[in-house]
Chimera marker file (.cmm) of the C-alpha trace (Angstrom):
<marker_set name="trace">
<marker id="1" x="2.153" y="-26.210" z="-12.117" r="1" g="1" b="0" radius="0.5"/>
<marker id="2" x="1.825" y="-23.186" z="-14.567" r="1" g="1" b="0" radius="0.5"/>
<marker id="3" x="2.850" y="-19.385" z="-13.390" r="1" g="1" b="0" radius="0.5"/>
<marker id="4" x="-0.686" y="-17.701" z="-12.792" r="1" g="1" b="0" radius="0.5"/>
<marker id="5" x="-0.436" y="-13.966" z="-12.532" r="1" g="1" b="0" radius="0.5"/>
<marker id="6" x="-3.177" y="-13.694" z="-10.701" r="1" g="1" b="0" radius="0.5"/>
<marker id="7" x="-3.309" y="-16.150" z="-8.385" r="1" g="1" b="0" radius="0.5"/>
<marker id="8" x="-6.938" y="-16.603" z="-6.232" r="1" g="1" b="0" radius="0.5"/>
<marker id="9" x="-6.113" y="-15.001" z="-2.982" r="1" g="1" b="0" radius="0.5"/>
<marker id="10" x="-7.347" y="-17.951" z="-0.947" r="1" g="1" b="0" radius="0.5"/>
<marker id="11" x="-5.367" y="-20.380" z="-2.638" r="1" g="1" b="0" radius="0.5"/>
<marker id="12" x="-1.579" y="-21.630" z="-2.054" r="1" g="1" b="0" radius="0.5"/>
<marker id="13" x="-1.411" y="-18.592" z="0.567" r="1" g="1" b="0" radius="0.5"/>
<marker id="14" x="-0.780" y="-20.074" z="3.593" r="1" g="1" b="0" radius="0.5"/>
<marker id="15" x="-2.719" y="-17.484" z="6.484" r="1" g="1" b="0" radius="0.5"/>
<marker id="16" x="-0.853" y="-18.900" z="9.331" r="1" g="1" b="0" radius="0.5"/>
<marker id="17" x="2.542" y="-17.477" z="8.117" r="1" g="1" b="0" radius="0.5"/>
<marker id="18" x="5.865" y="-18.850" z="7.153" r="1" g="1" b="0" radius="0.5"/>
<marker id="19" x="6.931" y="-21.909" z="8.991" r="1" g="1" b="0" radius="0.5"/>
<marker id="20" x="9.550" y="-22.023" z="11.240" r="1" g="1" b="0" radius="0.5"/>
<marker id="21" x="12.178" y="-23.487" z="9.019" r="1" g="1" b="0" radius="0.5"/>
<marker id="22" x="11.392" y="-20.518" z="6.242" r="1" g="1" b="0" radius="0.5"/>
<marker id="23" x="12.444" y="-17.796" z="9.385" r="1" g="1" b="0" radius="0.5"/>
<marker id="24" x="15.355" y="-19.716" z="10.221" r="1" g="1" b="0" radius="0.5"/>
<marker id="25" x="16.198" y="-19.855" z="6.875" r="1" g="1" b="0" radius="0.5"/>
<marker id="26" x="14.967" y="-15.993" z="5.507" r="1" g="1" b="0" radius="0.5"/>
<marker id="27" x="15.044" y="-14.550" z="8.835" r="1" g="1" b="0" radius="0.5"/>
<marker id="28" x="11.741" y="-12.492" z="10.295" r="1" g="1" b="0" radius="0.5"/>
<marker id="29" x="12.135" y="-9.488" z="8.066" r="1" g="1" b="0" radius="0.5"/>
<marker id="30" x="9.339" y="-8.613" z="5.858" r="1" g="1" b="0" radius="0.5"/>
<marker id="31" x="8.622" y="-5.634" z="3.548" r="1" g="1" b="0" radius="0.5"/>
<marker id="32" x="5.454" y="-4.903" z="1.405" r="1" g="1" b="0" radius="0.5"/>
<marker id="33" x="5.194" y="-4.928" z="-1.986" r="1" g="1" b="0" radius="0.5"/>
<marker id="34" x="4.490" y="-2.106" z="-3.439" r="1" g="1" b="0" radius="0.5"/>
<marker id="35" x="2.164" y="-3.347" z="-6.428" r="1" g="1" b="0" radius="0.5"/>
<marker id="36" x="-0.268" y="-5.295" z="-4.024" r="1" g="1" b="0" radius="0.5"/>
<marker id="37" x="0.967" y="-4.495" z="-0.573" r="1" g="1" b="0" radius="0.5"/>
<marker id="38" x="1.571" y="-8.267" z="0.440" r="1" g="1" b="0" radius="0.5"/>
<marker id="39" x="3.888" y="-8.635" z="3.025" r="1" g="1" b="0" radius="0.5"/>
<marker id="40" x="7.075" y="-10.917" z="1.303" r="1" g="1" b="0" radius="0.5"/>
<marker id="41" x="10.573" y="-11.518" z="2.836" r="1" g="1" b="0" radius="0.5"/>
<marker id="42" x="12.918" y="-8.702" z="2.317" r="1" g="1" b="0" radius="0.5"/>
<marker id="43" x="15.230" y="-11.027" z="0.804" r="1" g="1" b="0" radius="0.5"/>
<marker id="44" x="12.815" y="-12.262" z="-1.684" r="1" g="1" b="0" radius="0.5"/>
<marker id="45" x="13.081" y="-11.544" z="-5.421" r="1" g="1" b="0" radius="0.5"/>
<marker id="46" x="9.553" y="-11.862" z="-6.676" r="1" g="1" b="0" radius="0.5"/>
<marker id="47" x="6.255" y="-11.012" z="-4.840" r="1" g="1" b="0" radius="0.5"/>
<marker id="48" x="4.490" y="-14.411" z="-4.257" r="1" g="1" b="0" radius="0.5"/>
<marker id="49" x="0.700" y="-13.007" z="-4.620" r="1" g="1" b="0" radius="0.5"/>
<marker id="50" x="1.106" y="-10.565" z="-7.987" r="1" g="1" b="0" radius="0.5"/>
<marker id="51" x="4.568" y="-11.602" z="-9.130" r="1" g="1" b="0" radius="0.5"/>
<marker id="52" x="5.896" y="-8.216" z="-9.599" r="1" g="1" b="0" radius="0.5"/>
<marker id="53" x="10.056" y="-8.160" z="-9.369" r="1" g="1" b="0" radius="0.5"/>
<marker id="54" x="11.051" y="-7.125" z="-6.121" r="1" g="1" b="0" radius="0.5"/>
<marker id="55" x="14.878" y="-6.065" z="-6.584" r="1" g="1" b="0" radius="0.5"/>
<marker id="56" x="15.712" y="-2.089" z="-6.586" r="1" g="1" b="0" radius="0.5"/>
<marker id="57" x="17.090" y="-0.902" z="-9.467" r="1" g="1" b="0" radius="0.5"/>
<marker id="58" x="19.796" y="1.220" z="-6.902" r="1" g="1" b="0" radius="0.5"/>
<marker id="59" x="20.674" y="-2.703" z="-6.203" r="1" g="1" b="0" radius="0.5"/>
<marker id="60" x="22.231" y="-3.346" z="-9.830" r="1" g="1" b="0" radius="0.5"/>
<marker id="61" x="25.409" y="-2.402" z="-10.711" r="1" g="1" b="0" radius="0.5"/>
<marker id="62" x="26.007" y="-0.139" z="-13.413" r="1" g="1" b="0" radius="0.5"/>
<marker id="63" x="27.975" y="-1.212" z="-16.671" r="1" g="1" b="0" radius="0.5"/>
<marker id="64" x="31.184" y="0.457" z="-16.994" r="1" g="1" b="0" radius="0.5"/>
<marker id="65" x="30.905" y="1.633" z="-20.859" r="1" g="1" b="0" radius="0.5"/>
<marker id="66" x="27.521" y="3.459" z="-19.096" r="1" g="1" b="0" radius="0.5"/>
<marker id="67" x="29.467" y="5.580" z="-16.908" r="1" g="1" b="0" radius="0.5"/>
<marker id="68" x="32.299" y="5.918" z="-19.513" r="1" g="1" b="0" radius="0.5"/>
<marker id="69" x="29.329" y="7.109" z="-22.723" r="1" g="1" b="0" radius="0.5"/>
<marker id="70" x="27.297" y="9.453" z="-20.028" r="1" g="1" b="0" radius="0.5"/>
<marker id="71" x="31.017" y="11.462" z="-19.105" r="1" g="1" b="0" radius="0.5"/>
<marker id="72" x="32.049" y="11.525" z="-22.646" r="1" g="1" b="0" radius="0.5"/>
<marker id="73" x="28.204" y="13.449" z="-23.522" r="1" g="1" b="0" radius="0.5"/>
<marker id="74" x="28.754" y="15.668" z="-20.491" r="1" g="1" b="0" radius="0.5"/>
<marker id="75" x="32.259" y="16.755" z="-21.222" r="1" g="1" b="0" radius="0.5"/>
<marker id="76" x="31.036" y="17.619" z="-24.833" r="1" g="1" b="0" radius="0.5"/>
<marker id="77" x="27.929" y="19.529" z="-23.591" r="1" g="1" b="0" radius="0.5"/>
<marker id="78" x="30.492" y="21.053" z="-21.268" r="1" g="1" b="0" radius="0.5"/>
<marker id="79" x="32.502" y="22.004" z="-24.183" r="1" g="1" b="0" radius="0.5"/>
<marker id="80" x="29.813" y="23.143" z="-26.306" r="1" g="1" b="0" radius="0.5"/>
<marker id="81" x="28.954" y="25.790" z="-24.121" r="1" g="1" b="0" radius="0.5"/>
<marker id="82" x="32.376" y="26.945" z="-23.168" r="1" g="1" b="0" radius="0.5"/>
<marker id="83" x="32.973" y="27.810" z="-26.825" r="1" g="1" b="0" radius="0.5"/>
<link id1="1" id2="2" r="1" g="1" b="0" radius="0.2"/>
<link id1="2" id2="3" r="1" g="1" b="0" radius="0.2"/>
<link id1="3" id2="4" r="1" g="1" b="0" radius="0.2"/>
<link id1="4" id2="5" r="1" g="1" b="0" radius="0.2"/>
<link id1="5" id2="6" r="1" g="1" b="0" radius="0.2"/>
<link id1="6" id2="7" r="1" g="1" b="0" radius="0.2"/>
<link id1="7" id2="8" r="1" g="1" b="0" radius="0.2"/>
<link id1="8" id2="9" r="1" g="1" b="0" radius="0.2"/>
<link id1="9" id2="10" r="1" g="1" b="0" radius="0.2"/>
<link id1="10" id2="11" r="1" g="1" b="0" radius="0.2"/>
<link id1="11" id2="12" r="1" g="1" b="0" radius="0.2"/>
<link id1="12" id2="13" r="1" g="1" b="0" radius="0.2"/>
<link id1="13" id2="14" r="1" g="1" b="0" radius="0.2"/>
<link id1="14" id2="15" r="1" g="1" b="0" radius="0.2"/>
<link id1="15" id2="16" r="1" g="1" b="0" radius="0.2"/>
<link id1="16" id2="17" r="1" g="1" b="0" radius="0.2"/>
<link id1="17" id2="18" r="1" g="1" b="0" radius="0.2"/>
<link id1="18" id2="19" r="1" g="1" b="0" radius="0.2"/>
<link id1="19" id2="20" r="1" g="1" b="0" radius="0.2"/>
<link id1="20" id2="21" r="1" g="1" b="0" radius="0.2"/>
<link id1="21" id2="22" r="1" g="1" b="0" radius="0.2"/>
<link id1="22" id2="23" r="1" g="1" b="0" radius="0.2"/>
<link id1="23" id2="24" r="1" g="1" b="0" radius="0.2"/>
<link id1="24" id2="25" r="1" g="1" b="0" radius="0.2"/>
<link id1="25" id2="26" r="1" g="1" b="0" radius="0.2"/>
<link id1="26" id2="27" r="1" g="1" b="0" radius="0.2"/>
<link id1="27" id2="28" r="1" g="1" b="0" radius="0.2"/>
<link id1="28" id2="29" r="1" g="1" b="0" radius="0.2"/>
<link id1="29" id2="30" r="1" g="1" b="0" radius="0.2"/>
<link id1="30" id2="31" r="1" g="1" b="0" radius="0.2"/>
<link id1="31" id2="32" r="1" g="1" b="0" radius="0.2"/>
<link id1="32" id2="33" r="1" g="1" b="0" radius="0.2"/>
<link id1="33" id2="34" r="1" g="1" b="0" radius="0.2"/>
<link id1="34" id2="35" r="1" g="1" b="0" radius="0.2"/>
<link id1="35" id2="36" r="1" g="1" b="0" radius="0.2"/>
<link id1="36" id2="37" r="1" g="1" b="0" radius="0.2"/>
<link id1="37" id2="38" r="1" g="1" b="0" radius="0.2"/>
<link id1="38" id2="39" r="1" g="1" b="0" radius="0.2"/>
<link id1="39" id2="40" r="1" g="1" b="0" radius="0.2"/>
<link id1="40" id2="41" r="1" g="1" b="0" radius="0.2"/>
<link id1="41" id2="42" r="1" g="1" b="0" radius="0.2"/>
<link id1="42" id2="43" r="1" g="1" b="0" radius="0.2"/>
<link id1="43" id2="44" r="1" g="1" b="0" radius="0.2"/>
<link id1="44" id2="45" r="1" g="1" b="0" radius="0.2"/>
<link id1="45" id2="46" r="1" g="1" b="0" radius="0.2"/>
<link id1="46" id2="47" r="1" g="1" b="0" radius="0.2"/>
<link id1="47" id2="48" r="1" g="1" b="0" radius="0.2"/>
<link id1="48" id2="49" r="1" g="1" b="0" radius="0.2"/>
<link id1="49" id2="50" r="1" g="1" b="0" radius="0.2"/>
<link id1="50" id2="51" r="1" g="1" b="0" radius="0.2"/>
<link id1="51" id2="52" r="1" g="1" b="0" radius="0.2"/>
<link id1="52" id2="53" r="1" g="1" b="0" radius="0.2"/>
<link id1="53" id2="54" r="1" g="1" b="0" radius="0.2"/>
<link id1="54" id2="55" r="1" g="1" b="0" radius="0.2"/>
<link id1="55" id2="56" r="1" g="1" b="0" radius="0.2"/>
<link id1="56" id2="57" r="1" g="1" b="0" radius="0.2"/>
<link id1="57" id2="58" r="1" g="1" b="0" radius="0.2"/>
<link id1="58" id2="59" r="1" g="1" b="0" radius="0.2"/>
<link id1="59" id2="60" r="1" g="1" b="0" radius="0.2"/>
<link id1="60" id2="61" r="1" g="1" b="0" radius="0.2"/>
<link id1="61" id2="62" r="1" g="1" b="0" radius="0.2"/>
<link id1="62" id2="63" r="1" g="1" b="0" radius="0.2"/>
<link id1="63" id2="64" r="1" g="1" b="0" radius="0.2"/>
<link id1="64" id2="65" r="1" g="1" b="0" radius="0.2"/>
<link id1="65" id2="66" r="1" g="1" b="0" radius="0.2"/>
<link id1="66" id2="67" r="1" g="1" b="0" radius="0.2"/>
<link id1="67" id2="68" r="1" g="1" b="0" radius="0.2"/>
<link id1="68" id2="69" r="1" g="1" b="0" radius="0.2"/>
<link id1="69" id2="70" r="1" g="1" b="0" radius="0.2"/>
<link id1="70" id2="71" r="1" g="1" b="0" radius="0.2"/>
<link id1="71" id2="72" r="1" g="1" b="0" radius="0.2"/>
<link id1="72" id2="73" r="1" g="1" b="0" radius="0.2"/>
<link id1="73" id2="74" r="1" g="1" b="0" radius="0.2"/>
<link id1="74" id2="75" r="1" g="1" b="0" radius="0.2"/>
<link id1="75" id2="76" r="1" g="1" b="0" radius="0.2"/>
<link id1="76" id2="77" r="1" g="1" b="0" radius="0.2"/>
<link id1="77" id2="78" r="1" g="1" b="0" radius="0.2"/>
<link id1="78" id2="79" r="1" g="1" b="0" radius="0.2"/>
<link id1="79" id2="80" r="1" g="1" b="0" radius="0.2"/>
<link id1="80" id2="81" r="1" g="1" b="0" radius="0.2"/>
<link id1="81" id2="82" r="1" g="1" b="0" radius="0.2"/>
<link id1="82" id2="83" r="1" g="1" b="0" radius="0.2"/>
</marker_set>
């Protein structure tokens, strides 16, 4: 079975909900995603219906050599001022 971006809203969405074994193993927390407002676990990754990533960026850690380049430009802006 291929990826389809666009899936046909009537098909492979189940309208009765997530089974029993999906909430035991997901847990009953839903959010809505905000591309197509379909309501998707909270814990998953990908929206199911449109596909659009689900993960906050405010979830992934940032690199270290990020933090280190970003206070070596503000320091010299700093600087550049004082002087």
């Amino acid at each position: 079975m291929t990826y389809d971006p666009q899936p046909d809203l009537d098909e492979g969405l189940d309208p009765e909900g997530p089974s029993a074994a999906d909430l035991d193993r997901f847990g009953g927390a839903f959010v809505l995603c905000p591309e197509c407002e379909f309501e998707v676990y909270d814990q998953a990754e990908v929206c199911p219906r449109c596909g659009r990533a689900l993960t906050s960026l405010a979830a992934r850690k940032t690199p270290w050599w990020v933090i280190l380049v970003t206070a070596f430009l503000l320091l010299g802006l700093a600087l550049l001022f004082v002087f």
